[in-house]
C-alpha positions as CSV (number, residue, x, y, z in Angstrom):
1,X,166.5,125.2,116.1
2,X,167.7,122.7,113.4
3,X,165.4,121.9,110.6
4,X,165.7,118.2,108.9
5,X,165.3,117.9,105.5
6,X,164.8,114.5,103.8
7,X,166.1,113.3,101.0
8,X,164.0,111.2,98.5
9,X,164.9,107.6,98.0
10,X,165.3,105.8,94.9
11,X,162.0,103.9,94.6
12,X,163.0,100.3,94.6
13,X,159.3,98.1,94.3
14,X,158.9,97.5,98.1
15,X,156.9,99.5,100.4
16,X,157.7,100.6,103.4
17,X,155.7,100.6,106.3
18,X,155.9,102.9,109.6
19,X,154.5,101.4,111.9
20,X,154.0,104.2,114.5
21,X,152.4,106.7,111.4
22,X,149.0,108.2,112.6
23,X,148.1,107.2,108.4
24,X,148.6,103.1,109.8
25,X,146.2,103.7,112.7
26,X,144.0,105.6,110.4
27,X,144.3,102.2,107.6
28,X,143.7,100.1,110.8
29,X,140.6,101.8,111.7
30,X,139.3,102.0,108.0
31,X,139.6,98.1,107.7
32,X,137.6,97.5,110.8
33,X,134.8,99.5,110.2
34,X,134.8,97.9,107.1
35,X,134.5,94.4,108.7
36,X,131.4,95.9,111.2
37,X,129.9,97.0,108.3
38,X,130.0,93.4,106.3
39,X,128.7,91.4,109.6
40,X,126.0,94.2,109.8
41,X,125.1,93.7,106.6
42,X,124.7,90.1,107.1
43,X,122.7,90.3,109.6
44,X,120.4,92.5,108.3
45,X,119.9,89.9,105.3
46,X,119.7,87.1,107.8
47,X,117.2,88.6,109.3
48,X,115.0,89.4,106.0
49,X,115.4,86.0,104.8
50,X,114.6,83.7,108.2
51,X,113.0,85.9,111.0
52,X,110.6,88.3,109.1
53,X,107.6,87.0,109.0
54,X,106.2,86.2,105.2
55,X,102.7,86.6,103.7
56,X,99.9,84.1,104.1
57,X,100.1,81.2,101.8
58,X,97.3,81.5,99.1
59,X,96.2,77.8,98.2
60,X,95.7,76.8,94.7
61,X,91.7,77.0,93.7
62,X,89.4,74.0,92.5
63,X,88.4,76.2,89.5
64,X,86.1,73.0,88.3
65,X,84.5,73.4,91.2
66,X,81.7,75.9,92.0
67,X,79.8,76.2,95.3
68,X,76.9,77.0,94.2
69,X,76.4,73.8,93.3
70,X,78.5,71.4,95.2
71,X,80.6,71.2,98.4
72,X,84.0,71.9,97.3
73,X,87.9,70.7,98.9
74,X,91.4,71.8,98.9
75,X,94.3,70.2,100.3
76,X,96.2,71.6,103.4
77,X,100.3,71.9,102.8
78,X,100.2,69.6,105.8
79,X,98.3,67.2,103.8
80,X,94.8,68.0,105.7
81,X,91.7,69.2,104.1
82,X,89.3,71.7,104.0
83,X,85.6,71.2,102.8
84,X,83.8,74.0,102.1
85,X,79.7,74.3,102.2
86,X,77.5,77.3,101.4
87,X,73.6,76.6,101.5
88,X,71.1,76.9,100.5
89,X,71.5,76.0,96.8
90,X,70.7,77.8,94.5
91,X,73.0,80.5,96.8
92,X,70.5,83.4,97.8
93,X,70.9,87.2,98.1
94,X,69.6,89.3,101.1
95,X,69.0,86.2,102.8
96,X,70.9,84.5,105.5
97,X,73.4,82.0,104.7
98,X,74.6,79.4,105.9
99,X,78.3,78.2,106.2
100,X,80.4,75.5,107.2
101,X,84.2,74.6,106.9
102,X,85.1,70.8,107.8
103,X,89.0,70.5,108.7
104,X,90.3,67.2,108.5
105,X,94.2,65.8,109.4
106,X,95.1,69.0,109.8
107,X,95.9,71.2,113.3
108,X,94.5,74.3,111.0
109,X,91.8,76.3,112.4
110,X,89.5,78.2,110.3
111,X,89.0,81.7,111.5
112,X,87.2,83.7,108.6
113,X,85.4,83.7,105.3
114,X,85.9,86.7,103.1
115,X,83.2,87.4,100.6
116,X,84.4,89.5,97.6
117,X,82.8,89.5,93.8
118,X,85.3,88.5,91.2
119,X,85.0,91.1,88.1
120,X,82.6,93.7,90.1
121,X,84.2,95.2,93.8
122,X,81.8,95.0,96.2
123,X,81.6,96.1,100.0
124,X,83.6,94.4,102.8
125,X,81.6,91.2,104.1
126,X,83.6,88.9,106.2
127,X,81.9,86.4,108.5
128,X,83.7,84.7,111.8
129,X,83.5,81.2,111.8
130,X,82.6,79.5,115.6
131,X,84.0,75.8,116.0
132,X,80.9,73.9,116.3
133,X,83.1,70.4,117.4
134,X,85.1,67.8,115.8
135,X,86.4,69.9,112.8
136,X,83.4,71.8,111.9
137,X,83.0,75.4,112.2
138,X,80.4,77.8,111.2
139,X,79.0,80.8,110.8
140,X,75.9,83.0,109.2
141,X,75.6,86.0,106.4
142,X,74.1,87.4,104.0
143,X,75.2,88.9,100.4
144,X,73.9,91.7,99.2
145,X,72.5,91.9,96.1
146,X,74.5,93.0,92.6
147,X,73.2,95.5,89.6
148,X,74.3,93.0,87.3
149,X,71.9,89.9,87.0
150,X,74.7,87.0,87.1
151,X,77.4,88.0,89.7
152,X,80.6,85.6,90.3
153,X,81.7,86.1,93.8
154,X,85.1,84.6,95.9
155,X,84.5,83.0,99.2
156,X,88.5,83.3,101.1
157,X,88.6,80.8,104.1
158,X,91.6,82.5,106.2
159,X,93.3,79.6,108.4
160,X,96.0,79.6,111.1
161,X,98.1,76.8,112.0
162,X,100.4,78.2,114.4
163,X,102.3,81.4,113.1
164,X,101.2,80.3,109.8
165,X,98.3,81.9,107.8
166,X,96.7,80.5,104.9
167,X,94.2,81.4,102.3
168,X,91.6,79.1,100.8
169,X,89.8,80.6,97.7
170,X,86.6,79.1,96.5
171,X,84.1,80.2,94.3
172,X,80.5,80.1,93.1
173,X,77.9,82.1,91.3
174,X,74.4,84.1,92.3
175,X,71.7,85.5,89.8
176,X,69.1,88.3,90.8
C-alpha cells in the first residue's frame, strides 16, 4: 500500500475550487437553504402585511356633540353617514330606552350598540339593533343606574360593511 503525501503550494491569491469536494456540495446546499429561508421569510411578511385581517376601524367622535341632548352624526370612510338617536331626553335609568341608527350612502349595516361609562366601568350592556327598513334600525335597553349622581357614558355603534368592521363612538350624559 502506497501512501501519498502532498506537498503545500505556494499561495498565489487565486482559489482553487474542486469541484467534486463533498465541502462544494456541502457550500451548495448551505446557499439554497439559505434562499428557502429568504422566500419563507417573505412570505410570512406578505402575509402579515396584506391577508391578516386588521382591527376594526374606530371613527373619530363628535366630542361637541352629546346625545343627551341632540341626535348626533359621523361620517362613514365611504363617505355615508350614521345618525345616532337615544330617547327619551333627558336619557333615563332603569327605564327602557329607545334607539335608532339611520345609515345613509353607505352599504354599512349597523349590528350593535355598546353601552360603557367613560371614567366609572360598568357591567356589559350591549343591545342588537333590528333593521326596521330604508336605513333605520333599532333596538331597546335599559341602563342601570350609577353611585355617582352625574355619570358620562359611551354608546359604540359596531358596523360591518363587508369584511370590514367599524366603530362609531358617541356620547352623552345621565344624572340620578
Amino acid at each position: 500500500m502506497m501512501l501519498a503525501i502532498r506537498q503545500p503550494q505556494a499561495y498565489t491569491g487565486v482559489i482553487e475550487s474542486e469541484t467534486n469536494s463533498p465541502e462544494s456540495g456541502l457550500c451548495l446546499l448551505c446557499g439554497l437553504v439559505g434562499v428557502l429561508a429568504a422566500v419563507l421569510a417573505l412570505a410570512v411578511l406578505a402575509k402579515a402585511l396584506f391577508f391578516v385581517p386588521h382591527g376594526p376601524t374606530v371613527l373619530s367622535m363628535d366630542a361637541s356633540c352629546s346625545l343627551s341632548r341632540e341626535t348626533c352624526a359621523l361620517t362613514l370612510p365611504d363617505g355615508g353617514r350614521i345618525e345616532f338617536v337615544l330617547g327619551p331626553r333627558p336619557v333615563p335609568l332603569l327605564s327602557p330606552l329607545k334607539l335608532e341608527v339611520h345609515i345613509s350612502g353607505s352599504s354599512a349595516r349597523p349590528l350593535e350598540v355598546d353601552f360603557s361609562g367613560v371614567s366609572f366601568p360598568m357591567a356589559f350592556n350591549r343591545a342588537f339593533l333590528t333593521p326596521s327598513g330604508k336605513g333605520i334600525y333599532s333596538a331597546q335597553t335599559s341602563l342601570p343606574i350609577c353611585t355617582s349622581g352625574r355619570m358620562t357614558w359611551q354608546a359604540t355603534v359596531l358596523l360591518e360593511s363587508g369584511a370590514r368592521q367599524m366603530l362609531a363612538p358617541f356620547r352623552f350624559e345621565t344624572e340620578r
